[in-house]
C-alpha positions in Angstrom: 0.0 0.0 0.0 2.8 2.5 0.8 4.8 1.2 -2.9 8.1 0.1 -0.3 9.8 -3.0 -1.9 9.3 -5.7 0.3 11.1 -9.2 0.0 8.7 -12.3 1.2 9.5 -15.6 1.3 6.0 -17.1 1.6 5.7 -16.6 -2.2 5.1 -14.9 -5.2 3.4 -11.4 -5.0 0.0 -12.2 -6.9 -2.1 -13.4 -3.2 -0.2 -10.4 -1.4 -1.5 -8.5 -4.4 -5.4 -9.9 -4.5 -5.3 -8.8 -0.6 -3.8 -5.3 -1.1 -6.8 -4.6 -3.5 -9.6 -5.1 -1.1 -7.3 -2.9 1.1 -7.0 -0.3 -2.2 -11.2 -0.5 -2.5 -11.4 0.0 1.0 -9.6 3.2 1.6 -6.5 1.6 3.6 -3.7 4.1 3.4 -1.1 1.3 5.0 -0.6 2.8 8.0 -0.9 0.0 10.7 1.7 -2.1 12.2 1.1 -5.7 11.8 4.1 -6.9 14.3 1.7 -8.6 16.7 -1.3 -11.0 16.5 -3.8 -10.7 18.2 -3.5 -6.8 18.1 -6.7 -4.8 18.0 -7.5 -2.9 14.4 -7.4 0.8 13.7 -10.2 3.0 12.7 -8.0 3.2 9.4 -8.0 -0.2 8.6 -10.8 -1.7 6.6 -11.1 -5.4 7.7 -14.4 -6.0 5.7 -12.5 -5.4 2.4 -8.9 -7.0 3.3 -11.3 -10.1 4.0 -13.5 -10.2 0.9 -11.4 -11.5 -1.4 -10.6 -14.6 0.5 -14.2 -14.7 2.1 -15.3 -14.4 -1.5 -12.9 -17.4 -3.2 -13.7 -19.9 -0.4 -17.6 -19.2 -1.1 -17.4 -19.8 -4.6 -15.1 -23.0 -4.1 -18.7 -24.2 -3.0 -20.5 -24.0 -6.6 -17.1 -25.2 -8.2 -17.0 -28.1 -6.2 -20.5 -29.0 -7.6 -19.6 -28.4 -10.6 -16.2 -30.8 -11.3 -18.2 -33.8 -9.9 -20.8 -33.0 -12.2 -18.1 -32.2 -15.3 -16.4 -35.7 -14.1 -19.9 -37.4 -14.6 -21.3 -38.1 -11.6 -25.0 -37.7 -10.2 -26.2 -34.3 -8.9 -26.6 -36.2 -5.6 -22.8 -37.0 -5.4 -22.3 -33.0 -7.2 -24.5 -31.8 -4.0 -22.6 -34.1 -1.7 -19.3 -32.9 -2.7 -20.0 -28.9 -2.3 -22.3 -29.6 0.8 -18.7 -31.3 2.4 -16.8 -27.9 1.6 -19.4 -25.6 2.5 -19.3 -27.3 6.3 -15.9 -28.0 7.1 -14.5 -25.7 10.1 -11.1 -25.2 8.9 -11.9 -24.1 5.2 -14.6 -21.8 7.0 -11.8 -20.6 9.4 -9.4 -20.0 6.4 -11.4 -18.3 4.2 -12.9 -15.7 6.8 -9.4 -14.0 7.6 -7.0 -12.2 5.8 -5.1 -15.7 4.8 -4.2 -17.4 1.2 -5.1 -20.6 1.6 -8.9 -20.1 0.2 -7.3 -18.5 -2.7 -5.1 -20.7 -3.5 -7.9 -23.4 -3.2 -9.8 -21.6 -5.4 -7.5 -21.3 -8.2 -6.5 -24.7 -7.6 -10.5 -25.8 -8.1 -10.7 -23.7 -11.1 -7.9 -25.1 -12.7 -8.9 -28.2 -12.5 -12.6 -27.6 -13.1 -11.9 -25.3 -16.6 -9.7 -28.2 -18.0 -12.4 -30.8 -17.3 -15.0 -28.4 -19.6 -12.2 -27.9 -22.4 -11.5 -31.5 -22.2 -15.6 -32.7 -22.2 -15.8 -29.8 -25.0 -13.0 -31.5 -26.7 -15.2 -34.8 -27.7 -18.2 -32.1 -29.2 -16.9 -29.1 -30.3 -13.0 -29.0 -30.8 -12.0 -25.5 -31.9 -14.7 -24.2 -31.1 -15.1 -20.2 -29.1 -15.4 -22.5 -25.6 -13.2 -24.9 -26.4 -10.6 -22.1 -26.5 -11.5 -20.3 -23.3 -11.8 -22.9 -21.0 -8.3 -24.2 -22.6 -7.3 -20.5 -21.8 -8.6 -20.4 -18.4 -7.4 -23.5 -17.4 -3.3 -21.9 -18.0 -3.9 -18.7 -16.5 -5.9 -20.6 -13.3 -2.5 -22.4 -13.4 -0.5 -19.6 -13.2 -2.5 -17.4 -10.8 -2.1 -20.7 -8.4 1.4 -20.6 -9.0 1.3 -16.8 -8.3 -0.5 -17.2 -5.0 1.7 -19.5 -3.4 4.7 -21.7 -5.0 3.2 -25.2 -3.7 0.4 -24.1 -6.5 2.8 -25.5 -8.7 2.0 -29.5 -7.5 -1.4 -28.4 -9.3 -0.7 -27.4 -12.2 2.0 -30.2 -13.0 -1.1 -32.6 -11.7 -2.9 -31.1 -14.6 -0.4 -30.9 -17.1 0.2 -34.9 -16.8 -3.3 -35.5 -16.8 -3.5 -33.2 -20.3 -0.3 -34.8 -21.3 -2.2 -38.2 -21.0 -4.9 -37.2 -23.1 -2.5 -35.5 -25.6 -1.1 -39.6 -26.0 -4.1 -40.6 -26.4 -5.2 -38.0 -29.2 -1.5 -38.9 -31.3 -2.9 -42.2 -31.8 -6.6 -41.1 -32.9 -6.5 -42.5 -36.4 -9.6 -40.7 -37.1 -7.3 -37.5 -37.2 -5.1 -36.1 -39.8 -1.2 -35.4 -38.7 -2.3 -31.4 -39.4 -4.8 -31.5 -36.8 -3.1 -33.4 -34.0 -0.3 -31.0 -34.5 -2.9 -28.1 -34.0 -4.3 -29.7 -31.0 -0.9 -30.0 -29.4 0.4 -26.3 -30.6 -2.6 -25.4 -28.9 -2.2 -26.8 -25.3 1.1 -26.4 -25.6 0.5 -22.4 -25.7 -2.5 -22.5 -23.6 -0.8 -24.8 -20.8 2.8 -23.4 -20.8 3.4 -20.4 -22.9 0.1 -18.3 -20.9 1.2 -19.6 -17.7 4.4 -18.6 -18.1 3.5 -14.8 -19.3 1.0 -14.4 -17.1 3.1 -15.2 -13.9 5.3 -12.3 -15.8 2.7 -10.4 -15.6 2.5 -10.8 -11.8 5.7 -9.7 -11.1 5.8 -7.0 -14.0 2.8 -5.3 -11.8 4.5 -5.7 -8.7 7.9 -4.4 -9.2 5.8 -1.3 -11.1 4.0 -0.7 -7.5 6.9 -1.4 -5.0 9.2 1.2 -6.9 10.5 2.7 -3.1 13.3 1.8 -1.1 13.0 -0.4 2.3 14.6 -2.3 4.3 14.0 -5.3 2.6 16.2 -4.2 -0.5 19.3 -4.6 1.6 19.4 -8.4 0.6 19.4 -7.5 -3.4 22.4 -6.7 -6.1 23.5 -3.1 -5.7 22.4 -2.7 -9.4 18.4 -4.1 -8.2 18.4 -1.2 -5.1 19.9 1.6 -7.5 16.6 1.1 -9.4 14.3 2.1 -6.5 13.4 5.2 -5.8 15.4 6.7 -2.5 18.0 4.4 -0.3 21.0 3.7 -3.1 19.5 5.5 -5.7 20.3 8.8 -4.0 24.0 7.8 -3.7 24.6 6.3 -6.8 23.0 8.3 -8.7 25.3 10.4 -11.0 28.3 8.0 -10.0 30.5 7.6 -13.0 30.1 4.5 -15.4 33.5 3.2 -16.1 35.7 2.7 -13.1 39.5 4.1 -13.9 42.4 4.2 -12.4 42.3 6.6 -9.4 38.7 5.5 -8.9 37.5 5.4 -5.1 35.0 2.5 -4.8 33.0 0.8 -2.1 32.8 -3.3 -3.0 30.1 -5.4 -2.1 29.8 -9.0 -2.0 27.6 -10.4 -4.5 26.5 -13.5 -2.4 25.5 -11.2 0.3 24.8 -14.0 2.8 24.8 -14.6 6.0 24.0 -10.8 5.3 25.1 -8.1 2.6 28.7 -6.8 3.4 31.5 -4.9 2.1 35.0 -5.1 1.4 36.3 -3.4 4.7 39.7 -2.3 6.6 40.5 -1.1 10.0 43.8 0.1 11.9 43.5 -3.1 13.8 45.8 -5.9 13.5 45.6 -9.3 13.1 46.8 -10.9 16.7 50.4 -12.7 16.7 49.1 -15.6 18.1 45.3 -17.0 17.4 43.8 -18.7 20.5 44.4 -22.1 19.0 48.1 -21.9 19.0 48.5 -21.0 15.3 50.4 -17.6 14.5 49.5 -14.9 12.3 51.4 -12.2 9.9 50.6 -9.7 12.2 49.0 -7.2 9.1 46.7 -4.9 9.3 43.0 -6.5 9.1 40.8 -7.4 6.3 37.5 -8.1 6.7 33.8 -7.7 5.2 31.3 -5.0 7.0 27.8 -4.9 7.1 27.3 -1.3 7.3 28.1 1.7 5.4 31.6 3.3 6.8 33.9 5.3 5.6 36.9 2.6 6.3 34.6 0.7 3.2 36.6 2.7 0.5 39.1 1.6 -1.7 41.6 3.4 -4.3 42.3 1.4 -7.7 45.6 2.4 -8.5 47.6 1.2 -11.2 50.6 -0.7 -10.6 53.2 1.1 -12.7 52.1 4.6 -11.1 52.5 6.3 -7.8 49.7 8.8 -8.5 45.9 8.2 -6.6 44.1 10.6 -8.7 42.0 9.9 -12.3 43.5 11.0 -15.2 42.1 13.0 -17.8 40.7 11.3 -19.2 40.5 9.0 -17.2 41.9 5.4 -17.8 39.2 3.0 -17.7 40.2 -0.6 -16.0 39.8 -3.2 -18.1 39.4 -7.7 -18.1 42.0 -9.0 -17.1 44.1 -5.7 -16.3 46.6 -5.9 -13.1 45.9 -4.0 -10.7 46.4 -2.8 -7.0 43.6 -2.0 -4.3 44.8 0.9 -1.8 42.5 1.6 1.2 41.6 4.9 1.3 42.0 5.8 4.7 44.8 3.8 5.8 46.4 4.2 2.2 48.0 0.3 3.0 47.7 -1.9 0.1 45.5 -5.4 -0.1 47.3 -8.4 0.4 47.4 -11.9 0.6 49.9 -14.3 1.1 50.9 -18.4 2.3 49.8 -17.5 5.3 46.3 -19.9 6.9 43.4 -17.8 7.5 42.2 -16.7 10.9 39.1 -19.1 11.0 39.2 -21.2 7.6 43.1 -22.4 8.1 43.0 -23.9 4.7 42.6 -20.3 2.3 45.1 -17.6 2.4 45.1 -14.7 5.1 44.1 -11.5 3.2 45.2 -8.3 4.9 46.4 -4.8 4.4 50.5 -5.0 4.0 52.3 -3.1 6.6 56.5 -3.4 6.0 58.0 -4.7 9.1 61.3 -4.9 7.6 61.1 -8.5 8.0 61.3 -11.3 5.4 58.1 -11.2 4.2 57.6 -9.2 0.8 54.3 -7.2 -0.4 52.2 -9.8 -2.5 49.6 -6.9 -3.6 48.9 -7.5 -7.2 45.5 -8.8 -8.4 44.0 -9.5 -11.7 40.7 -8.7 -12.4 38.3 -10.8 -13.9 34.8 -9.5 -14.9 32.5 -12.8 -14.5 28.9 -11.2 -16.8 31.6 -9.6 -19.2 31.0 -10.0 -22.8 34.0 -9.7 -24.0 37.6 -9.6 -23.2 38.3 -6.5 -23.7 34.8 -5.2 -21.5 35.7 -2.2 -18.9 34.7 -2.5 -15.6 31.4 -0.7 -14.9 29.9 0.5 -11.7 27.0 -1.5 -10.1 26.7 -3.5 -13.4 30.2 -5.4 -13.7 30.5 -8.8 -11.5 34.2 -9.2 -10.9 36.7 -11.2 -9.6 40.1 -10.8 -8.3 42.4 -13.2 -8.6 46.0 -12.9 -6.7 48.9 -12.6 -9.1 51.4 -14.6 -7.0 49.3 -17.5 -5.4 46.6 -17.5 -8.2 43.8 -17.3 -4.8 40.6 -15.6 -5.4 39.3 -12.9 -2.5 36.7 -14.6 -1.2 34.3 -13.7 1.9 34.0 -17.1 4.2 31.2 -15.4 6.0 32.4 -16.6 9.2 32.1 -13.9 12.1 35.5 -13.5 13.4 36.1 -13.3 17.4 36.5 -9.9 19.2 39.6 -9.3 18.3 38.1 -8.9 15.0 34.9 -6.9 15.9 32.8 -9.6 14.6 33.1 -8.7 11.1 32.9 -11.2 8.4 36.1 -13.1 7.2 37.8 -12.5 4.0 40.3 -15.0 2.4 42.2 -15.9 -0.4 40.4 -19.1 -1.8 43.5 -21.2 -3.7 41.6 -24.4 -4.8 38.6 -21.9 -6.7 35.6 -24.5 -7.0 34.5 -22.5 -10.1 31.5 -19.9 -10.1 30.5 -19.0 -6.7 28.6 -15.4 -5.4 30.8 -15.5 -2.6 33.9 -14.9 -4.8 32.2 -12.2 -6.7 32.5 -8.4 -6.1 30.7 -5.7 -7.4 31.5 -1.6 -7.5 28.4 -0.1 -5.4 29.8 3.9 -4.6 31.9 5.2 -7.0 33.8 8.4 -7.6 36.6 9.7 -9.6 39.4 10.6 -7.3 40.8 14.2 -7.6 43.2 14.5 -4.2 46.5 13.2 -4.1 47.4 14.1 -0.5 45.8 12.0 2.1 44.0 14.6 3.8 42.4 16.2 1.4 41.9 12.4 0.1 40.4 11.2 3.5 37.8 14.8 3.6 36.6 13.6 -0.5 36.0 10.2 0.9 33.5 11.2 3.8 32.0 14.0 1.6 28.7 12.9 -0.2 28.7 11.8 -3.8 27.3 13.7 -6.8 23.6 13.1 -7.8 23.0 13.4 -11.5 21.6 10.3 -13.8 19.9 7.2 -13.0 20.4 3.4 -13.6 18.0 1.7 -15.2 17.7 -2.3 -14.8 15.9 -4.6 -17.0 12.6 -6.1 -16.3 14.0 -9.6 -16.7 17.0 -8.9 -15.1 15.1 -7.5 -12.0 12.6 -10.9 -12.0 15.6 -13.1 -12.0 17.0 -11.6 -8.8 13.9 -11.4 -7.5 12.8 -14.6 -7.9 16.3 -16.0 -7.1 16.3 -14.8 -4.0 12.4 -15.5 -3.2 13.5 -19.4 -3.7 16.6 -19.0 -1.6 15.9 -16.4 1.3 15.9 -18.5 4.3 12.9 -18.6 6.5 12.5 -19.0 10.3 12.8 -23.0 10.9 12.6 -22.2 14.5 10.0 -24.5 16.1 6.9 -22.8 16.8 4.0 -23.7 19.5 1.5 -24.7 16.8 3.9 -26.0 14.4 3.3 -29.4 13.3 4.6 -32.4 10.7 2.3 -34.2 7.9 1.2 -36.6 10.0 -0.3 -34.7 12.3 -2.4 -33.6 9.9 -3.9 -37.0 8.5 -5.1 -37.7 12.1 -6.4 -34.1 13.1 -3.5 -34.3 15.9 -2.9 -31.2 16.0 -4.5 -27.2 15.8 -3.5 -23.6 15.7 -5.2 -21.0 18.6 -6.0 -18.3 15.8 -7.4 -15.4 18.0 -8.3 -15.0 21.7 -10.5 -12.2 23.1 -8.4 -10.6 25.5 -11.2 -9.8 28.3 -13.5 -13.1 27.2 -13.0 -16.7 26.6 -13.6 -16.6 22.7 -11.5 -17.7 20.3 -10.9 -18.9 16.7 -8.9 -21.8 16.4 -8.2 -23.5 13.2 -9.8 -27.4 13.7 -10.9 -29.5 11.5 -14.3 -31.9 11.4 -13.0 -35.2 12.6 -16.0 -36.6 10.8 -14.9 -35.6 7.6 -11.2 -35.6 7.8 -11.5 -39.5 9.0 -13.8 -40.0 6.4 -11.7 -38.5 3.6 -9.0 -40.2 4.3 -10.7 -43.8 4.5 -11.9 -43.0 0.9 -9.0 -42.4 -0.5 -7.3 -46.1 0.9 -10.8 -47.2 -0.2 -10.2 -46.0 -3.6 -6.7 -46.8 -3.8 -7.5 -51.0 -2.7 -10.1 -50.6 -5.6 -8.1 -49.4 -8.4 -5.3 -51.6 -7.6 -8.1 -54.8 -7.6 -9.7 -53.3 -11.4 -6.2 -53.1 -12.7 -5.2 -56.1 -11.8 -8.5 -58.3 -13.1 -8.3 -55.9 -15.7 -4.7 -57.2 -16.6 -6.5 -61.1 -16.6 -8.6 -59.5 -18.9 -11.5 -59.3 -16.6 -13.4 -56.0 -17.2 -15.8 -55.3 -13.7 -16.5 -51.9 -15.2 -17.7 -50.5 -18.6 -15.2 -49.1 -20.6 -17.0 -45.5 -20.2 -16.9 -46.1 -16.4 -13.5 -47.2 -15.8 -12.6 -44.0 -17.6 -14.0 -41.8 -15.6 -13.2 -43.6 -12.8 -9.7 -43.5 -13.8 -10.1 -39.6 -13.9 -11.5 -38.6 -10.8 -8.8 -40.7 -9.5 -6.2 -39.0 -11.3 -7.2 -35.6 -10.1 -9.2 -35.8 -6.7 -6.6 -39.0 -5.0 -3.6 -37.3 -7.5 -4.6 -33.5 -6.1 -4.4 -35.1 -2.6 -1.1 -36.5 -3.3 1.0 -33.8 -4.7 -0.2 -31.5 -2.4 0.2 -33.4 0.7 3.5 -36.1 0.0 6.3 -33.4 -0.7 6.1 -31.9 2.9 7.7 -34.9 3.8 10.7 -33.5 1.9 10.3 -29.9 2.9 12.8 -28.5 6.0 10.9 -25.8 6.9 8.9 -24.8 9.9 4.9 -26.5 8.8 1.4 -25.8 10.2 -1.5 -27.2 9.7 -3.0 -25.0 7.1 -0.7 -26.2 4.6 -2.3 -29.3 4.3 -5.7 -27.6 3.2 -5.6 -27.7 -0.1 -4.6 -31.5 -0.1 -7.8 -31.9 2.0 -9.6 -30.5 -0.6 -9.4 -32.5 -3.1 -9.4 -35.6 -1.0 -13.1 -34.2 0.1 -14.1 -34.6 -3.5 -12.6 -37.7 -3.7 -15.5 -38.9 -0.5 -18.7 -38.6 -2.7 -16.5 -40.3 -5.5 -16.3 -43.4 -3.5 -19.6 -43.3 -1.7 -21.4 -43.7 -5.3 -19.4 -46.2 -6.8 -20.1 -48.5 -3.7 -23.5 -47.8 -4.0 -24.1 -48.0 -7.6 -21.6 -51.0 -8.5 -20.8 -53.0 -5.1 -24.0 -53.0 -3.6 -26.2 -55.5 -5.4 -29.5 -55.7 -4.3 -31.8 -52.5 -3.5 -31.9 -53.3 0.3 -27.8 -53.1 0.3 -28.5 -49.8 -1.6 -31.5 -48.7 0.9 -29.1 -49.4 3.9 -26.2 -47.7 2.7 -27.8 -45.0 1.7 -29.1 -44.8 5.3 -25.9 -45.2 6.6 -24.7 -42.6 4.4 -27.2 -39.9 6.2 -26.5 -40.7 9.5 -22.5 -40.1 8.7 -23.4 -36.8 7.0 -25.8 -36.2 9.9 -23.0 -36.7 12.4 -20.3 -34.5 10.1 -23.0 -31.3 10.2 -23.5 -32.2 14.8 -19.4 -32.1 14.8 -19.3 -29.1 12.7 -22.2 -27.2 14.3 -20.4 -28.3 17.4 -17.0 -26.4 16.8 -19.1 -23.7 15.6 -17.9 -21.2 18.5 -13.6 -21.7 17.7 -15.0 -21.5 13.9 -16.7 -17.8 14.2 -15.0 -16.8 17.8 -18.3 -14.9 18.4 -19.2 -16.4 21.8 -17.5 -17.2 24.9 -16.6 -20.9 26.0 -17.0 -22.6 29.5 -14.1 -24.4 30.7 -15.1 -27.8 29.7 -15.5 -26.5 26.2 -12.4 -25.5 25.9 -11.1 -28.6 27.3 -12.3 -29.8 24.0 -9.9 -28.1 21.6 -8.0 -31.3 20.3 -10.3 -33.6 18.6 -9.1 -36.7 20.0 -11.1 -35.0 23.6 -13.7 -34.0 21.4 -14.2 -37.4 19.9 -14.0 -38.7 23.1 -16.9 -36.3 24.7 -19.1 -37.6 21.8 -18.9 -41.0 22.3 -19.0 -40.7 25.8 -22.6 -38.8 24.9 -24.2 -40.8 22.6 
């Protein structure tokens, strides 16, 4: 709302986008402080609209649940059953009434699915025809805005790109079709299932770098070259910096890896100690290390070898690939060094310090070549903000490197820096770039030392690409590490299966209501028996099906074989790769696993009653059993009711009740 870049690693930007529009419709001008939960809202903050949009897509996953059963084939009665399920269970409710993703990206998820079931039951009418196209349309851009929401979206739409890869198998070896208009059926999902998605999740991020075009904090973590191109923080330095760095240029280098946290190339007066605390001995040089903060001991002077002089010429002598040169800190004016000495903390690299002549045996090793890593041709100049370099040590052949270990307090627990001999190709942490730039006009080191703490010129701007800006962005999205601390409601997959577990959403701070998120035992229990039910069965067709022995129609098995595919298969890749996830899990991740197991429940309800239950009594009694379970899922949900809503207070023995193994326990103790 207030345009400040923001980095999150939750996901992409299209949910936090879909929220910040009921926000913009509701007048929210951004300023509240969301750093606690629980916290009461402002007058300024319009809780109605930043809940719509979520309120709004888990209503309307309601109808769409309805609607795949009934694109998939089934009855209306196993259609009604299906939305009926959604529409009552608590922790879809709870989820959809806050200011959360999770009904979105159930939503999307639904929609995918559901718009490729009408493009593929308009396939077998109407190929080519004005809703053939759209639904084919929709069902890629439902794709992407799942993917957009939140990146497990993704186990969606490959679920639905192998279930349209199937069918494209399936149309290659139609014999009814010319080789012309298979290859027009396959251009076309091809475009619609890979090229859209693809564009439109450009799109996403094409809108949200336009709107976050201010500085923050969060842009500490990006390339210098991604915060010169928002408006305020670096920008205002760099601005107007010269382009080509020259000899006599004064530079600040930062660390392209930027982790454990974004540093720079750094000196101090200090000293390395003679003697480390485990036993090992050091050159005694002036320290080297890698700063997190701006500071004026950051600068450096390039200076060419073959010249005394610390100014820029004119014109000014641009450094080139592969040049030799020398890097001179500007306020100690001692030049970077490395040498066969171990490292302070990483004993096998090179110590890298700033040479001081003790008149002992030990000469100045100061020259370094530089190597421009994103250069495009030998003969490229180095360029502020935009050149990646290297420098590799003329002597020793080591690379400066930043270990990122903190160093004791001898060191002021600044980052290490070390010459890396055994270079294990490309790595960030060996990579430099130029961030402040100037051309050095004072030779004598007080005048020098007075230009290096005065403020830089402001003139032009840098502009980055779109495309380069998305590939950092997205980059660092994947990689940015989250809090894997273990939290009070934090929970693993299992838990979820069994219900075993719950997250206190909201407590009023003067009553006893609450919101908790809790599922209907009922139904999660139910759920997942139909889905080992359906699995047992599948396993049995395929296998009498292999001896030849065909138990369903051909027309059945099919679809069958479908709502398998995408109700079990939806419930599968959204629920088995959090066993392979290290990261910190709750039990609203496993929500939109749950739903599609829930339409997997009416699935398996009809095809028991319709094909294993012979005789009209077997159906009559099944059916009857069948309303009391449904009866008993709308008691339990009716019974969480208050931690659904929070909008009464609960007695103590209700709130006993918050874990539904108690809960299960009070019912059967009641009936």
């Amino acid at each position: 709302m207030k345009r400040i870049f923001f980095l999150d690693g939750s996901g992409p930007p299209f949910g936090h986008m879909l929220l910040a529009l009921g926000g913009y419709l509701g007048g929210f001008d951004g300023n509240f402080l969301w750093n606690r939960i629980g916290a009461e809202y402002s007058t300024n903050v319009p809780v109605w609209s930043l809940r719509l949009l979520p309120a709004l897509a888990g209503a309307l996953s309601v109808p769409m649940a309805y609607q795949i059963m009934w694109e998939l084939g089934f009855s209306h009665c196993a259609a009604v059953g299906a939305a009926l399920l959604i529409l009552i269970e608590n922790s879809l409710i709870t989820q959809s009434r806050l200011m959360l993703l999770e009904s979105v990206l159930i939503f999307f998820n639904l929609l995918a699915v559901l718009s490729y079931l009408k493009f593929s039951n308009s396939q077998k009418h109407r190929p080519f025809s004005p809703s053939w196209w759209f639904w084919l349309m929709l069902t890629g851009v439902a794709c992407s805005c799942a993917v957009g929401t939140k990146y497990v979206g993704v186990f969606t739409y490959l679920l639905v790109l192998g279930v349209a890869a199937a069918h494209a198998w399936h149309l290659i070896g139609d014999q009814t079709l010319s080789n012309v208009h298979v290859l027009c059926h396959l251009l076309a999902r091809a475009v619609a299932l890979l090229v859209i998605p693809v564009l439109v999740y450009l799109l996403f991020f094409y809108v949200h770098l336009l709107l976050l075009c201010r500085s923050g904090p969060h842009d500490q973590i990006m390339s210098s070259a991604f915060q010169a191109s928002l408006e305020g923080g670096l920008a205002r330095i760099t601005q107007g910096q010269p382009l080509e760095v020259a000899y006599g240029s004064q530079v600040t280098l930062k660390n392209v890896f930027g982790q454990p946290v974004p540093c720079w190339l750094h000196s101090h007066q200090s000293t390395y100690p003679m003697i480390y605390e485990n036993g090992r001995g050091s050159s005694h040089q002036q320290q080297v290390t890698c700063y997190p903060f701006k500071d004026v001991n950051n600068w450096w002077i390039v200076k060419d070898p073959g010249r005394h002089q610390l100014v820029v010429n004119n014109p000014p002598r641009p450094v080139r690939h592969g040049d030799i040169v020398q890097l001179v800190h500007g306020m100690t004016t001692r030049l970077l060094n490395t040498h066969d000495v171990a490292a302070p903390l990483s004993p096998h690299s090179q110590e890298v310090s700033c040479y001081i002549d003790y008149n002992v045996s030990m000469p100045a090793q100061n020259l370094w070549r530089l190597d421009i890593v994103n250069r495009e041709s030998d003969t490229d100049v180095w360029k502020t903000i935009l050149s990646e370099v290297r420098f590799v040590h003329v002597n020793t052949s080591a690379i400066l490197k930043l270990s990122g270990a903190p160093l004791p307090d001898w060191g002021f627990r600044q980052l290490e820096v070390v010459g890396e001999k055994l270079s294990r190709g490309y790595h960030g942490s060996t990579v430099w770039n130029v961030e402040e730039h100037r051309y050095g006009r004072s030779q004598e080191q007080k005048e020098r030392e007075l230009e290096l703490r005065s403020p830089a010129q402001m003139d032009a701007s840098r502009n980055l690409s779109f495309m380069a800006r998305f590939s950092e962005l997205q980059w660092r999205m994947l990689t940015v590490r989250s809090d894997d601390s273990e939290h009070k409601y934090s929970s693993t997959p299992l838990d979820w299966v069994t219900l075993d577990t719950s997250i206190a959403y909201w407590l009023h701070p003067r009553t006893s209501a609450q919101i908790h998120l809790l599922g209907n035992i009922v139904i999660w229990a139910s759920a997942s028996l139909a889905t080992l039910v359906y699995a047992l069965l599948f396993v049995w067709y395929l296998l009498r099906r292999r001896r030849r022995v065909c138990d369903l129609p051909e027309d059945c098995w099919l679809r069958w074989a479908l709502a398998g595919a995408l109700c079990a298969g939806g419930w599968a890749v959204n629920y088995v790769p959090f066993f392979l996830m290290e990261k910190t899990l709750f039990l609203y991740h496993y929500l939109p696993a749950l739903a599609f197991q829930i339409l997997l429940l009416p699935v398996v309800l009809e095809h028991v009653s319709g094909r294993l239950c012979r005789s009209q009594l077997q159906r009559s009694f099944f059916g009857a059993l069948v309303v009391a379970w449904f009866a008993s899922a709308c008691h339990v949900s009716n019974t969480l009711r208050p931690l659904t809503y929070g909008d009464r207070s609960l007695s103590p023995s209700e709130l006993k009740a918050l874990r539904w193994k108690d809960s299960w326990d009070i019912l059967i103790r009641k009936y």
